[in-house]
C-alpha positions as CSV (number, residue, x, y, z in Angstrom):
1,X,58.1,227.1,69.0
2,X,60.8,228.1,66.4
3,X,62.7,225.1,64.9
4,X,65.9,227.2,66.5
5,X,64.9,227.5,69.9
6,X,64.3,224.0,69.7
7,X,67.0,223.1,68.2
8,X,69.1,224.7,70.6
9,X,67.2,223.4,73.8
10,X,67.6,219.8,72.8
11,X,70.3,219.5,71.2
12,X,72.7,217.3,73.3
13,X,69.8,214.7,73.5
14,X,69.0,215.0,69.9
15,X,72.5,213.8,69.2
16,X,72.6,211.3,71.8
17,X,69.5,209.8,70.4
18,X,70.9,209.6,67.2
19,X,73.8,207.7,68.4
20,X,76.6,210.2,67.6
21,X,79.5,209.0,69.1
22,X,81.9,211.7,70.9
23,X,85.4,212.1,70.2
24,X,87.6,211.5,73.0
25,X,88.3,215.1,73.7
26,X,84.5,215.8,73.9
27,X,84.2,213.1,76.6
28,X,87.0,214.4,78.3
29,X,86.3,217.8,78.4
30,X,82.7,217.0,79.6
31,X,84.2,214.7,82.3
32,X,86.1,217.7,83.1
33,X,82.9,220.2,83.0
34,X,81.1,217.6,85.5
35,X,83.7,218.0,88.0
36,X,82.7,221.5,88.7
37,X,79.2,220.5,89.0
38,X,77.2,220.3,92.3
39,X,75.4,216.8,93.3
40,X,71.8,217.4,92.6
41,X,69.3,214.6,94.5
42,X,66.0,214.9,93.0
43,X,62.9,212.5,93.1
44,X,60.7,211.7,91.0
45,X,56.9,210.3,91.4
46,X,55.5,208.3,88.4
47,X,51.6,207.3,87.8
48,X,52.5,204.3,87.0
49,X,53.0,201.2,88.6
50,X,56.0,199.4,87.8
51,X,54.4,196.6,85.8
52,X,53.5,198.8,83.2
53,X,57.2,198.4,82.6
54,X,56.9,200.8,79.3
55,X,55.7,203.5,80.8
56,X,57.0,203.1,84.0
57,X,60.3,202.7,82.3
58,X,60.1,206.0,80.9
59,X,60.7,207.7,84.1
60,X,63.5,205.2,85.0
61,X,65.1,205.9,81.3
62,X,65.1,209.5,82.2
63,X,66.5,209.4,85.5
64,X,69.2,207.0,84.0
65,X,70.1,209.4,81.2
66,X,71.1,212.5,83.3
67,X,72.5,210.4,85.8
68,X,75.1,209.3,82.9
69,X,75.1,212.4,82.0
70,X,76.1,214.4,84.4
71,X,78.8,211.2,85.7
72,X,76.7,210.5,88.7
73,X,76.0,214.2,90.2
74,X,72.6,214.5,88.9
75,X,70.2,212.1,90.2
76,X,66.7,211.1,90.2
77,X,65.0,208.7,92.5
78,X,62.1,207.0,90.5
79,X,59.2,206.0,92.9
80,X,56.1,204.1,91.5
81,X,52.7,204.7,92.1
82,X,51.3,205.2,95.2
83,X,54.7,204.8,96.7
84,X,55.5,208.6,97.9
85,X,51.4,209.4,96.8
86,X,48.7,208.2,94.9
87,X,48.5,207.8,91.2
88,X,46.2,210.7,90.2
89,X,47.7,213.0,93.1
90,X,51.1,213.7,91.5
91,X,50.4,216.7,89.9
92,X,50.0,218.1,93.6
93,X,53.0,216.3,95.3
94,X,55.0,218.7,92.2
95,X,53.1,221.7,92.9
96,X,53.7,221.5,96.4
97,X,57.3,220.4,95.9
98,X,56.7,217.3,98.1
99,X,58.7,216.0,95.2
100,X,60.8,217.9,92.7
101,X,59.2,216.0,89.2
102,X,56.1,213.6,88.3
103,X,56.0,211.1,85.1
104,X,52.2,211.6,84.1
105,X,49.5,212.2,81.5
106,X,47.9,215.9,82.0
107,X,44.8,214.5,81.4
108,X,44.6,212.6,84.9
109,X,43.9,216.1,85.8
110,X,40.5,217.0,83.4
111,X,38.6,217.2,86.7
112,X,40.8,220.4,87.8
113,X,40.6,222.4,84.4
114,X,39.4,220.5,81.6
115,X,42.2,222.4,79.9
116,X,44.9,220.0,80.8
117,X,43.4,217.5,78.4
118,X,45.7,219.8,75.3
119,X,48.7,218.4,77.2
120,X,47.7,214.3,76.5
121,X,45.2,213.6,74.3
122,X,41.5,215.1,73.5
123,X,39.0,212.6,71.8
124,X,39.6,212.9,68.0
125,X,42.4,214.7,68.6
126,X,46.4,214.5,67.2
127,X,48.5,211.0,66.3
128,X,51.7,210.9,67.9
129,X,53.2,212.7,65.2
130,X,50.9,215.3,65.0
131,X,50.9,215.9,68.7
132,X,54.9,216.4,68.4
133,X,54.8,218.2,65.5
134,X,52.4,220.4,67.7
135,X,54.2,220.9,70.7
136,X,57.6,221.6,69.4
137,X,56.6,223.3,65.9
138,X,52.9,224.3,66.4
139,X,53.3,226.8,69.7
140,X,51.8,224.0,71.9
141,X,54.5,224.1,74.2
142,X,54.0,227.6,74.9
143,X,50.6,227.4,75.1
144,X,50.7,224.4,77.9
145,X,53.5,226.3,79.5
146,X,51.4,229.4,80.1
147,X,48.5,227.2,81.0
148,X,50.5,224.8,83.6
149,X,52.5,227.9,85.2
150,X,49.6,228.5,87.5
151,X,50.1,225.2,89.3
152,X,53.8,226.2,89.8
153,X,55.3,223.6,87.3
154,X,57.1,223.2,83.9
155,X,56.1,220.4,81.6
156,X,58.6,218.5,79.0
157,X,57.1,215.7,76.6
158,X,58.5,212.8,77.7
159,X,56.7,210.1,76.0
160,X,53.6,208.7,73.9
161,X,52.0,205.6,73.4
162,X,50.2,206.2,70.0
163,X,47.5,205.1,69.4
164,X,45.2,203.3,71.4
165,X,42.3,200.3,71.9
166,X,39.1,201.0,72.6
167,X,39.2,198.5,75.6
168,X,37.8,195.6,77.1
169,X,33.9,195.0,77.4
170,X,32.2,192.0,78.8
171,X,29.8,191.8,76.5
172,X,29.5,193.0,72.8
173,X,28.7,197.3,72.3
174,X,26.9,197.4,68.8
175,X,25.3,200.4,69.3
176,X,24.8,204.1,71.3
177,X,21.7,201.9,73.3
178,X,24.5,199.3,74.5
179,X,26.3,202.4,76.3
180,X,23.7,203.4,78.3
181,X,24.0,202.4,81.9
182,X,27.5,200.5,80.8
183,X,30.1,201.1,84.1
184,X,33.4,202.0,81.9
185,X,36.8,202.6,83.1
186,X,37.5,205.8,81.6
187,X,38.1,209.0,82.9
188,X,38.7,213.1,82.0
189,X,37.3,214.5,78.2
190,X,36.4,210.9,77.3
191,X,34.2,210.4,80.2
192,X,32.7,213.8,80.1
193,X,31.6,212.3,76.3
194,X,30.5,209.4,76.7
195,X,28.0,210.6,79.8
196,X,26.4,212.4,77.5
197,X,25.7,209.0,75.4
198,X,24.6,207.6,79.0
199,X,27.7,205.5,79.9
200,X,29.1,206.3,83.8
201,X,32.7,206.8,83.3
202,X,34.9,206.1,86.2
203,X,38.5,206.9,86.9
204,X,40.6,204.2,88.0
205,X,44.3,204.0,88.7
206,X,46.1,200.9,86.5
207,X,46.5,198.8,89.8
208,X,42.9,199.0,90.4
209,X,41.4,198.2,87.1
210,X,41.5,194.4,86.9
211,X,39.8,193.9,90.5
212,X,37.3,196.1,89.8
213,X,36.6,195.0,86.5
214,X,36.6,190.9,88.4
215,X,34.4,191.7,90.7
216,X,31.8,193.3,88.4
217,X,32.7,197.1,89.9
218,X,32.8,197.9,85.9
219,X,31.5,196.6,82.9
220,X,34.4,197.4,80.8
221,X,37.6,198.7,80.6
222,X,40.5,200.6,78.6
223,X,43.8,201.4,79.1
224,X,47.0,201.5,76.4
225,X,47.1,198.5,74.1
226,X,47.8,194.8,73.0
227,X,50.9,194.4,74.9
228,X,50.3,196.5,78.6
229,X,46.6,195.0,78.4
230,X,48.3,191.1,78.1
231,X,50.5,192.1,81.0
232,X,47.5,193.1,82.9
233,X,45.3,190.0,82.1
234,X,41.9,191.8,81.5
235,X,41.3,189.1,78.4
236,X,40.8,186.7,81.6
237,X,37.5,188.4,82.4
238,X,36.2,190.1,78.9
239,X,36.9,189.3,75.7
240,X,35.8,191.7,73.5
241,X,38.9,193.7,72.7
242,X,37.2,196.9,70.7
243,X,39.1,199.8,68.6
244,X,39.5,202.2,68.1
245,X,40.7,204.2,71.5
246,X,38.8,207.6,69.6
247,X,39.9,209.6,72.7
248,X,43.9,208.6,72.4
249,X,45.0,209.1,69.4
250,X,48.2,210.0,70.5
251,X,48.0,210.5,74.2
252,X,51.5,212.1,75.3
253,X,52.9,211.7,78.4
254,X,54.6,214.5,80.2
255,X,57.4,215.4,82.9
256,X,56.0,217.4,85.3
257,X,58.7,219.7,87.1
258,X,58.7,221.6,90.1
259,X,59.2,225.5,88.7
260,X,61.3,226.9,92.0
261,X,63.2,223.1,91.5
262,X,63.6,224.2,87.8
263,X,64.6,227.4,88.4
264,X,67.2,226.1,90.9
265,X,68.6,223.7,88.7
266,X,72.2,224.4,86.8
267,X,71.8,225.0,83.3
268,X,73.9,222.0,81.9
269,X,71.6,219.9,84.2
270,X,68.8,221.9,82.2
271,X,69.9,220.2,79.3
272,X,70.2,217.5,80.4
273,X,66.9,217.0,81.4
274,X,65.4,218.6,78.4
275,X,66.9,216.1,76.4
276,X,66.2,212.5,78.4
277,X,63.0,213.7,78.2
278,X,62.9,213.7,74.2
279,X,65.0,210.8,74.3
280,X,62.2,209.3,76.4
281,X,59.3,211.1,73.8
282,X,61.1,208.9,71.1
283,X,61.7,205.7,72.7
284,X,58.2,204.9,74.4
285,X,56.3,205.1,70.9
286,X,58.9,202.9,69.3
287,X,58.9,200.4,72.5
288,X,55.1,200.1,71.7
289,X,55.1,199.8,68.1
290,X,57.7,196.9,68.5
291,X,55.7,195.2,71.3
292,X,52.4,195.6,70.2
293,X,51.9,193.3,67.1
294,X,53.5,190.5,68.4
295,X,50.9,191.3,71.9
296,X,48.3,191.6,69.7
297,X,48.6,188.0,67.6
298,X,49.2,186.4,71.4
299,X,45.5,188.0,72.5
300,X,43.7,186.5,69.6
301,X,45.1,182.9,68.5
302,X,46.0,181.9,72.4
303,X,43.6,183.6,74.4
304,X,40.6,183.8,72.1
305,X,40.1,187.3,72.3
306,X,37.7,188.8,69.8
307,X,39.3,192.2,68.4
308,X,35.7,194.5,67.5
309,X,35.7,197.7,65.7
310,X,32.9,199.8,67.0
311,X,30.2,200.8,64.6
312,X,30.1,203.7,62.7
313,X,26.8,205.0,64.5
314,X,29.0,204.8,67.9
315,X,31.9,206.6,66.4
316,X,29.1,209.5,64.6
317,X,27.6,209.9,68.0
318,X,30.6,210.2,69.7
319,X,32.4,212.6,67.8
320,X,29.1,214.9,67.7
321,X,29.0,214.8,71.3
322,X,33.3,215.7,71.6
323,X,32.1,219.1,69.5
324,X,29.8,219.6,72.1
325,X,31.6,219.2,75.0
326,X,34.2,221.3,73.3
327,X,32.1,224.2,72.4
328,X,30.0,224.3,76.1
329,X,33.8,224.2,77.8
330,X,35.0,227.1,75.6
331,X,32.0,229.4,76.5
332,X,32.6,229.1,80.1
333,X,36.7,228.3,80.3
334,X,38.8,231.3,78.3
335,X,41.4,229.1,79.4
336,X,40.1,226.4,77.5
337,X,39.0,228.2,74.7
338,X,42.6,230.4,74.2
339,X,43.9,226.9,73.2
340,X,41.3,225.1,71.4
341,X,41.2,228.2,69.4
342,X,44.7,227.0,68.4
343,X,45.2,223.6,68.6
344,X,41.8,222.6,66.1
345,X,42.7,224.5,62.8
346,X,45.9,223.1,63.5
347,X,44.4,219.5,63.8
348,X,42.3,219.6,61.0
349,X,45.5,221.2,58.8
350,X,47.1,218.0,59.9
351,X,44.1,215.9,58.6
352,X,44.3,217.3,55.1
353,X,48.3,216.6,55.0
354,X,47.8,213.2,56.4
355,X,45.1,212.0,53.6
356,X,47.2,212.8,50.9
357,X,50.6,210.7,51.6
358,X,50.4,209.0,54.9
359,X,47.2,207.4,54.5
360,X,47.1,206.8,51.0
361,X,50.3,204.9,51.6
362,X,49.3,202.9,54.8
363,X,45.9,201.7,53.5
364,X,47.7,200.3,50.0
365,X,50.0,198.6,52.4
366,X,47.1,197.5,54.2
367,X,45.5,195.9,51.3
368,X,48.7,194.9,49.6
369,X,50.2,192.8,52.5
370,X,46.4,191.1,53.2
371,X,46.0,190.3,49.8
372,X,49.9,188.8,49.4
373,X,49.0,187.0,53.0
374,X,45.7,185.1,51.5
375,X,47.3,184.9,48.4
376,X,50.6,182.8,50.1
377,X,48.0,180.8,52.6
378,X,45.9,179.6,49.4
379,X,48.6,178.1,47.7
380,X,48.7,173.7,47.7
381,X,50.7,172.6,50.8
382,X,50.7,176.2,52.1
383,X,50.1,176.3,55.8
384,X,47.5,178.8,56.7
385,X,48.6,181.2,59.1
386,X,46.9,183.3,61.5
């Protein structure tokens, strides 16, 4: 996408984001522009339950927006989970126009077209930054446009948790043998991999992973990070807490849109949209990274958590087998292949930027801020702190 065309289809929600403030004769001549306006009553389906309030909140943030927006005439009911239809079934609830728009991550779909995986995350895949940088600047929109305009709908990132946590495990993973047999809540690309390594993926909606995972249904478990897994309270049943979340490295979260409800819509509601929905792209990442350390801290010096990196033959053996699963889905899915054809030179561009400034500057920071940490705790009548 052309840094104009974006510019000019967000604009308005670029600037509220930024804070500008409007002059008065702005907000009165958009009072006066909403007055002409018809009422629009839309609703909205999330994943989500609602206490994954971060994500969930997303799709209330959104609807909130263009409700302000628009002074009332356009609005969007937010219903959670299971409340209209089932988590994983709301890409078919928009299709079908049961409901006019779904909050979501594309990749709840992997078992339909592996393809929508491009629209979330794929294992090894983009950061948060990276995955903006390709959607808006890299002709990923286009290409997930093209790709979702089969299934009668319009996509808008609207949302991304960066990176995530490998999970929660009952017992310790040190290498490829400890996956074999292992019952792990994980579903789409990520699953497909880690079957090959001989774990049995399953795919479980966020209200159903903590029963399953007490009554011994899985072994293990993973969903976003430090502060929605606290909320959750999987540390009461496994505490080994493992990073990193290889298959989300910047998992984005999408508005899902109805095309004929699209189509429909007035423009100025169009814009509307378009920009809650960067508003909400910007928002949820910062939400996380503010939330997260403190969650984090919490899960290890209250409830004994033990954080584990997993090993570097785990990590070998399952990036060989993402190439794989890659290259066996792009010989039978042009579909597929059309995109990753794209989005992996554009990935491993990234890489190359990202070594030479951004990680360069996070891992002296790193080191810096652990050595200045010991270095405080060591000194006479300075209390260590955790």
């Amino acid at each position: 996408m052309s840094r104009r065309r974006f510019l000019v289809g967000t604009g308005g929600g670029l600037a509220g984001i930024a804070g500008l403030a409007m002059s008065p004769h702005d907000v009165n001549a958009q009072a006066a522009q909403s007055n002409t306006l018809p009422v629009v009553k839309w609703r909205m389906t999330s994943s989500f339950p609602k206490s994954v309030d971060t994500i969930y909140g997303a799709a209330e943030g959104i609807a909130k927006r263009v409700a302000s927006a628009s002074g009332g005439k356009f609005q969007i009911q937010v219903f959670a989970a299971g409340e209209i239809v089932p988590a994983l079934q709301v890409l078919d609830a928009v299709q079908n126009n049961t409901v006019e728009c779904a909050h979501t991550a594309s990749y709840f779909y992997f078992g339909k077209d592996p393809t929508f995986a491009f629209g979330c995350a794929l294992p090894f895949g983009l950061n948060a930054r990276q995955q903006n940088a390709w959607m808006y600047f890299g002709g990923g929109l286009e290409l997930m446009r093209d790709f979702y305009a089969k299934y009668n709908i319009i996509n808008f990132p609207a949302g991304n948790t960066g990176a995530q946590m490998g999970g929660w495990f009952r017992k310790e993973i040190r290498s490829v043998a400890d996956l074999k047999g292992l019952k792990f809540r994980i579903g789409g690309f990520a699953g497909q991999v880690l079957s090959r390594l001989g774990a049995v993926p399953m795919q479980i909606a966020a209200s159903d992973i903590y029963p399953a995972l007490e009554k011994g249904a899985i072994d293990a478990a993973e969903w976003v990070g430090p502060y929605d897994d606290e909320k959750l309270g999987f540390f009461k049943i496994a505490k080994n807490y493992y990073y990193p979340g290889w298959w989300d490295g910047g998992p984005q979260l999408d508005l899902f849109v109805n095309q004929q409800a699209w189509n429909g819509l007035p423009l100025g509601y169009r814009s509307m949209l378009e920009s809650a929905c960067a508003e909400a792209n910007l928002l949820m990442l910062a939400k996380y990274d503010a939330l997260n350390p403190a969650a984090m801290r919490r899960l290890v010096v209250n409830h004994n958590v033990q954080l584990r990196p997993f090993s570097r033959e785990i990590m070998e053996a399952c990036w060989q087998a993402t190439a794989e699963v890659c290259a066996a889905e792009s010989a039978k899915n042009p579909g597929f292949k059309k995109i990753y054809d794209s989005w992996k030179p554009y990935r491993d561009e990234q890489i190359v930027w990202s070594r030479v400034a951004e990680q360069n500057f996070d891992r002296f920071m790193a080191s810096a801020t652990f050595a200045t940490s010991r270095s405080q705790s060591s000194r006479p009548g300075q209390a260590s702190k955790p």
